[in-house]
N, C-alpha and C positions, 0 to 999 in steps of 0.2 A: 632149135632146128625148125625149118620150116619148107614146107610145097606152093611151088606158086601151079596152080592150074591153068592152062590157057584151055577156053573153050569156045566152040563153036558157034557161028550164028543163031540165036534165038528163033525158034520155029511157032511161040507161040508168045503172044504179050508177058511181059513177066511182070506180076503183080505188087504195088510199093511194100506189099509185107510179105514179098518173099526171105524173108530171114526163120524164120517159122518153118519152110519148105528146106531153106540150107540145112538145116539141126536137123532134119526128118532123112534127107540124105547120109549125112554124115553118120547115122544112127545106122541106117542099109545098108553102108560101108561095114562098120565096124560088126553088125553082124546080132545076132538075138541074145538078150541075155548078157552081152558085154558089160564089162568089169566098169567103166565109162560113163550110164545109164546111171544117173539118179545120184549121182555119187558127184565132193567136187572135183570138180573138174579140171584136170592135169592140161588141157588145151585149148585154144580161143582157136575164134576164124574171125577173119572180115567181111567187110561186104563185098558185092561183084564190084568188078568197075567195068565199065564197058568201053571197048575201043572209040565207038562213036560218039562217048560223052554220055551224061543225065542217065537215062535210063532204058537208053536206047543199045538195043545189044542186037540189032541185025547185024552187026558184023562182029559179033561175035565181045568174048570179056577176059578177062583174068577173074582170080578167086587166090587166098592165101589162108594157109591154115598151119596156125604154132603147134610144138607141143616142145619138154627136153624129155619125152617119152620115144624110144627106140622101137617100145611094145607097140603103142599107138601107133605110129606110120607103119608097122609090119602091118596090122590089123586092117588101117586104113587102106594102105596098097595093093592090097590082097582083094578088098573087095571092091576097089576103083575097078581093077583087071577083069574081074567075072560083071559087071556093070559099069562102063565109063559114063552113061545117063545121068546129068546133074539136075538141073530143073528148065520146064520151058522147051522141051527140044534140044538144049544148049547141051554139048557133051565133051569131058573131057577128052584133045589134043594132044595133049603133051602135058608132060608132067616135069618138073626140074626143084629137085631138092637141094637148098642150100643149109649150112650152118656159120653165122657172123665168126670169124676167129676172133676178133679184137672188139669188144662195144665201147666205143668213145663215147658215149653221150649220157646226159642224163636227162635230155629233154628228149620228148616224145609226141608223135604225133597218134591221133586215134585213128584207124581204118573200119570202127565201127563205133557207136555211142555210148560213155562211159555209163552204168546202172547202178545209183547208190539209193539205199534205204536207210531210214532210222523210224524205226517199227515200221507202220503201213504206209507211212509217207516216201513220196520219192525227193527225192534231195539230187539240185542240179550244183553245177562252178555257181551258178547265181548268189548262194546260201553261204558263198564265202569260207570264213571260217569250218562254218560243220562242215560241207564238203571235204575242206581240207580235213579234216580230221576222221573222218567215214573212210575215205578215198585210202589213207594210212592203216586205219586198222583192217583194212579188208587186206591189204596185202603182209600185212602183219601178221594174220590171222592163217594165210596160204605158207607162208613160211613156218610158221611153229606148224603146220600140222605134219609140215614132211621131214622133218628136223632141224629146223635152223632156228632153233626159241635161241641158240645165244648168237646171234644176230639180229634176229627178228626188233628187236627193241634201238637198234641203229638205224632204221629205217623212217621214212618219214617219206610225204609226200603232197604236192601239191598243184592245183592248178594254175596255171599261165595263158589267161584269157587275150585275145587279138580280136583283131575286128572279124575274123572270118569265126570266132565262135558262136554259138546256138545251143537253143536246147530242142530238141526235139520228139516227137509223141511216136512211141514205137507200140503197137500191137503184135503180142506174142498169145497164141490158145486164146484168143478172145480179150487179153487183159493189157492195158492202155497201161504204158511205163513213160512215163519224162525223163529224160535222158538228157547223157553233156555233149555237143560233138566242140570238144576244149582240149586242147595242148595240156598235156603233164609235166611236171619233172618230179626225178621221184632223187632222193638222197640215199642210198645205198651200199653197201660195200659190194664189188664188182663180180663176186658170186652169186650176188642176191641182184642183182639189175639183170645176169642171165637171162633166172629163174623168172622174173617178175615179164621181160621181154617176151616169153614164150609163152605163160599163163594167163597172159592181159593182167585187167584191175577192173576191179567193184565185184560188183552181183552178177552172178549168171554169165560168166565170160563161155561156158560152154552153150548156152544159146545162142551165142551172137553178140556179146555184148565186151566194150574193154580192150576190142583189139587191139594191139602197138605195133608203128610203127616207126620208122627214123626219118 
């Protein structure tokens, strides 16, 4: 399930690592103390996009935020309503929640940069194989932990690099990550592609990181 936010003209410059400022929102939504904080994370978001292109949001952006949590968008909704204030000036318009009935696909596009580790190292598509193999067991790892260990192991997944891939340097609390912005496709059985749609892939998809889109 997913919210697309349409927001309003930016009233004040918005910073290249406003992703740090989204998670800080999303957290004043949900409210003090929420079950969400620290824990992983049952939902991704993407980045803004902004009408006028780049990162220019005088006229205003979109914003999309997953979950297949019913708790989360109650939580999330509830404190849109008492604060529509997103960052920048920028404030949510209109709100439209959809859910895909049918997922045809198994490739994937990212709406925000994939985040893999192998211990302290960051590991981009570049890395090839390990990639592929991180990029797997992370989502491997989300399924066994909500019950799908006997599927979890039918799973598999990898990059599908284009000319429009990159890696790029995201700054979150101070700390510099390398990141993919690289096409997935993931091999799954069609429960588990839901699952996988709505909680992104890699590290830290509740920061900002892993979005999917189609």
């Amino acid at each position: 399930m997913r919210l697309i936010l349409t927001l309003s003209p930016a009233t004040e410059r918005v910073p290249f690592s406003y992703q740090e400022l989204l998670l800080s929102r999303i957290h004043s939504w949900l409210g003090k103390d929420n079950q969400y904080h620290d824990a992983m994370s049952n939902y991704s978001f993407g980045w803004l996009t902004a009408k006028a292109g780049g990162m220019n949001f005088r006229k205003g952006g979109g914003w999309q935020i997953a979950s297949p949590s019913e708790d989360f968008f109650k939580r999330l909704l509830t404190g849109i309503e008492k604060d529509k204030q997103v960052i920048c000036g920028m404030r949510t318009t209109n709100i439209h929640k959809y859910s895909i009935a049918l997922l045809k696909t198994q490739h994937y596009k990212v709406g925000s940069p994939i985040l893999l580790k192998n211990q302290d190292k960051h590991v981009t598509y570049l890395d090839s194989d390990l990639a592929n193999e991180l990029l797997t067991q992370s989502i491997r790892h989300r399924l066994d932990k909500i019950g799908f260990e006997d599927i979890s192991n039918q799973v598999s997944a990898e990059f599908t690099p284009n000319k429009y891939s990159k890696t790029k340097l995201v700054t979150i609390n101070g700390i510099e990550n390398r990141c993919s912005f690289c096409d997935i496709k993931v091999f799954a059985p069609i429960e588990a592609q839901y699952f996988i749609y709505d909680v992104g892939v890699g590290t830290s998809t509740g920061c900002g990181f892993g979005f999917l889109t189609t």
